[in-house]
MIPA-522177 format. One record per atom (N, C-alpha, C): z, x, y. Coordinates in steps of 0.2 Angstrom, whole numbers, plus 5000, padded with zeros to 4 digits. Each point is the difference from the previous one (the first is absolute). Example, Ala and Ser with C-alpha at 12.3 -4.5 7.8 and 13.67 -1.06 7.14 Angstrom:
503950664972;500049965006;500050045006;499649985005;500150045006;500349965005;
This chain:
491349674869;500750015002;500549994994;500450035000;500550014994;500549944999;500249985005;500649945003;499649944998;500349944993;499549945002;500149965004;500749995003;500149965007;500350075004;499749975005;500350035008;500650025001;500150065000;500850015005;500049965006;500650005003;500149985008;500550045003;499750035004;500550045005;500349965007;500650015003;500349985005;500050065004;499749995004;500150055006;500150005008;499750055004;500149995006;499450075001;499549975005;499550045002;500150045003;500650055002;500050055002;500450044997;500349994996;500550024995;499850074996;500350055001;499550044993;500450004994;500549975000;500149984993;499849944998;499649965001;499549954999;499550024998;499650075005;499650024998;499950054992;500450035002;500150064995;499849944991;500449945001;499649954994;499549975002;499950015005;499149974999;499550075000;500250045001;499550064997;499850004993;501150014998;500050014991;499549954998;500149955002;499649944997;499150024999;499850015007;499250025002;499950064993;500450065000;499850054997;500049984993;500449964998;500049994992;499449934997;499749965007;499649974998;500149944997;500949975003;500249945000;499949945005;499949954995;499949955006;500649985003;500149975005;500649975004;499849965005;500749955001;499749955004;500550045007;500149995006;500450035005;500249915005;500850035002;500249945004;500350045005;499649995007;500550035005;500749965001;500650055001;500549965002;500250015007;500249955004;500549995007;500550044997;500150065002;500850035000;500249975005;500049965004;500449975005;500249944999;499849984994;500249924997;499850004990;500250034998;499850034994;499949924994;499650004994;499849974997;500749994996;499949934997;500249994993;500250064997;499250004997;499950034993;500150085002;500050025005;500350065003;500850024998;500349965000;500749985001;500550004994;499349964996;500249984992;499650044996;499650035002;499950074995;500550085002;499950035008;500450024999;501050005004;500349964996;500549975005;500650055001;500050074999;500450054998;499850025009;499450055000;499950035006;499549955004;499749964998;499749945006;499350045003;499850034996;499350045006;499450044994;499750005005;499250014997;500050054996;499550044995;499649964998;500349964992;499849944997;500149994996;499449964994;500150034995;499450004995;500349944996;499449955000;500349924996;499450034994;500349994993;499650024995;499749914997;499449994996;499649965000;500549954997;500550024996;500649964998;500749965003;499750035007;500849965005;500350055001;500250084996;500650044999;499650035008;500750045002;499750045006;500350075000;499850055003;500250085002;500149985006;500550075004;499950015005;500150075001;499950035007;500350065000;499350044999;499750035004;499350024999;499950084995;500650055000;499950064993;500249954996;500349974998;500149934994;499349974998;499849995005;499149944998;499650064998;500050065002;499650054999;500050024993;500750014998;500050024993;499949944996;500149935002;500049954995;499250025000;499550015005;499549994999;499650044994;500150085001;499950044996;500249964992;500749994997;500249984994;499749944998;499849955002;499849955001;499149994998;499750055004;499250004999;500050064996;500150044997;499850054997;499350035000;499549954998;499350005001;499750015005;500449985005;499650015008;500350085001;499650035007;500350055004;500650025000;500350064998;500850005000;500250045004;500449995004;500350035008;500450064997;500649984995;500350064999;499750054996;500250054999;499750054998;500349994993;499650044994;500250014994;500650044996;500050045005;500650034999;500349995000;500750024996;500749955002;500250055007;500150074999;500350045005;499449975010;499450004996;499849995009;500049915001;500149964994;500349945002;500750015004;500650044998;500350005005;500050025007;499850044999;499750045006;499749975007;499749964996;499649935007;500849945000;500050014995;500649955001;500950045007;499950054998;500450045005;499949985007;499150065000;499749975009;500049925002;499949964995;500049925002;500649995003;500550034998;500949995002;500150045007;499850045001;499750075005;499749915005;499550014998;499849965006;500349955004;500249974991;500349925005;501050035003;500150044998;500650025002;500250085006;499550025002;500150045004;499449985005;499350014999;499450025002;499849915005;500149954998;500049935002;500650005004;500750015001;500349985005;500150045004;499850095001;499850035004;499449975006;499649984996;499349995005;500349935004;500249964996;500549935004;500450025006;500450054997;500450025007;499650015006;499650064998;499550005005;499749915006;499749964996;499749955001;500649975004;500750004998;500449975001;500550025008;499650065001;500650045006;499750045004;500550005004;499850065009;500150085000;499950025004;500450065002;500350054996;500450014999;500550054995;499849984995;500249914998;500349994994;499350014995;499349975006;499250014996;500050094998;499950025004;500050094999;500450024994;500749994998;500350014994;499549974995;499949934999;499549974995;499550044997;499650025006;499350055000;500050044997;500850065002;499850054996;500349994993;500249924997;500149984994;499450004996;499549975005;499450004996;499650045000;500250045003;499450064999;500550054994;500749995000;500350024994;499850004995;500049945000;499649944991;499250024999;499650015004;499450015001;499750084998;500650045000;499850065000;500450034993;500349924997;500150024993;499649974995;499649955002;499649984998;499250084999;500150005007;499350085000;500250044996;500850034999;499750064995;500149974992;500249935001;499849994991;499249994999;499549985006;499450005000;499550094999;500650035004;499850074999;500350044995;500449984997;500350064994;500349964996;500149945000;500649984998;499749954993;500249934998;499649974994;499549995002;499749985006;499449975002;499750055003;499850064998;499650045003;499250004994;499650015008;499149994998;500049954996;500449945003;499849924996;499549975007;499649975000;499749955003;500449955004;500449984994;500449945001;500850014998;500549965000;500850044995;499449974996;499949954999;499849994992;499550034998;499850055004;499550044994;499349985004;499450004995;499349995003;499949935003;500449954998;500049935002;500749985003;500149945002;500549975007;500449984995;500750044999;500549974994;500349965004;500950004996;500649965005;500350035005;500150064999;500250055005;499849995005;499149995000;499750005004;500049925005;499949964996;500049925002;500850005004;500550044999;500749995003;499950025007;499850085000;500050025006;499549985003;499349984998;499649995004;500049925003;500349984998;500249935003;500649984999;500050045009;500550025007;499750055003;499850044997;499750075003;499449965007;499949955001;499349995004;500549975003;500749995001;500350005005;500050045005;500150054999;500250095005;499650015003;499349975002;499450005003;500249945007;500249924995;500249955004;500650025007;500550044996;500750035003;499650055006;499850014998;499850075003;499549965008;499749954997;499849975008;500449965004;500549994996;500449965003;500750025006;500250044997;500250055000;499950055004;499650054999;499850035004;500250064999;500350014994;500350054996;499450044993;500250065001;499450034994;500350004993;500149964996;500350014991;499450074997;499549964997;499650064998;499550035003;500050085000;499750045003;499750034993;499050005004;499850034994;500150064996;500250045007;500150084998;500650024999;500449965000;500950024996;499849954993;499849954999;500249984993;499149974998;499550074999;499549985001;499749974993;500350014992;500149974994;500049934999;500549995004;500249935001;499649955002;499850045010;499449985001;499549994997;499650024996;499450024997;500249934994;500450014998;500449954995;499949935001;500249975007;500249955002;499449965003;499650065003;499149995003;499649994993;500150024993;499749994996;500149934995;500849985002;500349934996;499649965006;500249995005;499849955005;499149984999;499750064995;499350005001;499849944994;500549994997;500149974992;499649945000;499449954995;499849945003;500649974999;500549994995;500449964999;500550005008;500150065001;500750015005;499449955008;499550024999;499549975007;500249905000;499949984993;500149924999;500849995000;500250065002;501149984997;500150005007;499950065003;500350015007;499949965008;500449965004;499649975005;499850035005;499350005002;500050045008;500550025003;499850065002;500550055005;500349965006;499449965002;500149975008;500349964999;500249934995;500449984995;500949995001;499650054996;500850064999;500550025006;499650025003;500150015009;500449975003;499649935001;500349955004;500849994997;499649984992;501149974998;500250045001;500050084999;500550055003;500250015008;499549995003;500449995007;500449965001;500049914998;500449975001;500650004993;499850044997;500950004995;500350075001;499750025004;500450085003;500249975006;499949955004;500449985008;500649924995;499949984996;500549984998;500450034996;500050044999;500350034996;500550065006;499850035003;500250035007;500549945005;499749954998;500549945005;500649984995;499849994994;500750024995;500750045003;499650074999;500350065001;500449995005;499649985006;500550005004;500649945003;499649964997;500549944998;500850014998;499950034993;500550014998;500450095003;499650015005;500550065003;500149975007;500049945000;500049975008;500949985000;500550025008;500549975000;500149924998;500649984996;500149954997;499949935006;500050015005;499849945003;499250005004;500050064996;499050015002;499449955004;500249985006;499949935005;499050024997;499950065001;499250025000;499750004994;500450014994;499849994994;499949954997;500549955002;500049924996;499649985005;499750015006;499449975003;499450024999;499950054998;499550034999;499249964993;499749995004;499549974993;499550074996;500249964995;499650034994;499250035003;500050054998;499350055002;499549964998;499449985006;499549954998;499650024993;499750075002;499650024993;500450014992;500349995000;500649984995;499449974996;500150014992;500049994996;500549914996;500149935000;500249964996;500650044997;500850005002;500450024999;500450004992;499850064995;500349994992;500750035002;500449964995;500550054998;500050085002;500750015003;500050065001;499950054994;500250014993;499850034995;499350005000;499649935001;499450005000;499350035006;500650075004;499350015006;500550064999;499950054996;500250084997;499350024999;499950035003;499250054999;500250044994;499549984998;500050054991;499250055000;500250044994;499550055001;499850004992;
């Protein structure tokens, strides 16, 4: 191993931006130590490393100094290990280029799919054909666009691109039983799929990612609290059936509300 003492990551086991740094980490063959945190009762050292935005994941360096913000950790990681596996690409142009889609993801393509997780009726339906918006721009950059006849975005092996969108992408599987809604269909964005069938085949992405069934469960109960939210705050001001109403049993240990935003 390249690192002579251990990183430490601060996370949250369902988190994919937790994960997304414990891939980078697996793929470049860094040791780390991992501390799960209570988003419902957050650590110290969570607190007092990152005291700006308060949330997962955060990278304590073997000196006390800490990162947060996981595109942040990702490229500390590459500049930092140079030796090890390097996620960005060479180029400077197709370094921008994953750095564009990472923006793409975390700013159009992750609160599309959230919506969805997060709503009913019209307001879900609107989401859906957001996401199949975002999903069908992603296909033709996989069919014509920079990432065409790549394996991977990052080429024959699993870059950053990849690590960004592939951990959240194994959400839309979870949403989709939860839900009861179809996000990706093989035969409208079938690149993608073939894509996302072959990142999830990953050894690294097998030891990152937790069971489906997992998965499952926490999204049923932070989709019914998340839904008793919603309607919470659309209930008449003396709302007698909302202030009595208890919290959805399957519920998830209640975080900050910033802190139970579905990310992709």
């Amino acid at each position: 191993m390249e690192n002579a003492a251990p990183l430490k990551l601060l996370g949250s086991w369902a988190s994919s931006y937790t994960h997304r740094v414990q891939l980078a980490l697996r793929l470049k063959g860094l040791e780390f130590e991992y501390a799960e945190e209570d988003l419902g009762s957050k650590s110290e050292a969570l607190l007092r490393h990152n005291p700006v935005y308060k949330k997962v994941p955060v990278l304590v360096l073997p000196d006390g100094r800490a990162l947060a913000e996981s595109a942040v950790i990702l490229h500390y990681l590459d500049d930092a290990f140079p030796a090890a596996r390097q996620l960005l690409p060479a180029d400077p142009f197709d370094r921008a280029v994953a750095r564009f889609w990472c923006h793409f993801s975390d700013d159009k393509l992750g609160p599309a799919v959230g919506a969805v997780f997060a709503s009913t009726g019209e307001e879900q339906e609107a989401a859906v054909r957001q996401v199949h918006e975002n999903l069908a721009l992603l296909e033709a950059e996989l069919r014509e666009g920079a990432f065409r006849g790549r394996r991977f975005f990052g080429g024959d092996e699993v870059g950053f691109l990849d690590v960004v969108l592939g951990c959240g992408s194994y959400w839309l599987a979870v949403f989709e039983e939860v839900t009861g809604v179809r996000l990706v269909d093989a035969d409208a964005f079938p690149l993608f799929h073939s894509w996302l069938r072959d990142f999830e085949s990953q050894e690294e992405v097998r030891e990152t990612i937790p069971s489906v069934d997992r998965l499952v469960d926490y999204a049923r109960g932070l989709r019914q609290m998340l839904l008793a939210m919603a309607a919470g705050a659309c209930a008449p001001s003396d709302g007698a059936v909302a202030s009595n109403a208890a919290p959805p049993s399957a519920a998830p240990p209640a975080p900050a509300t910033a802190d139970i935003a579905v990310d992709i």
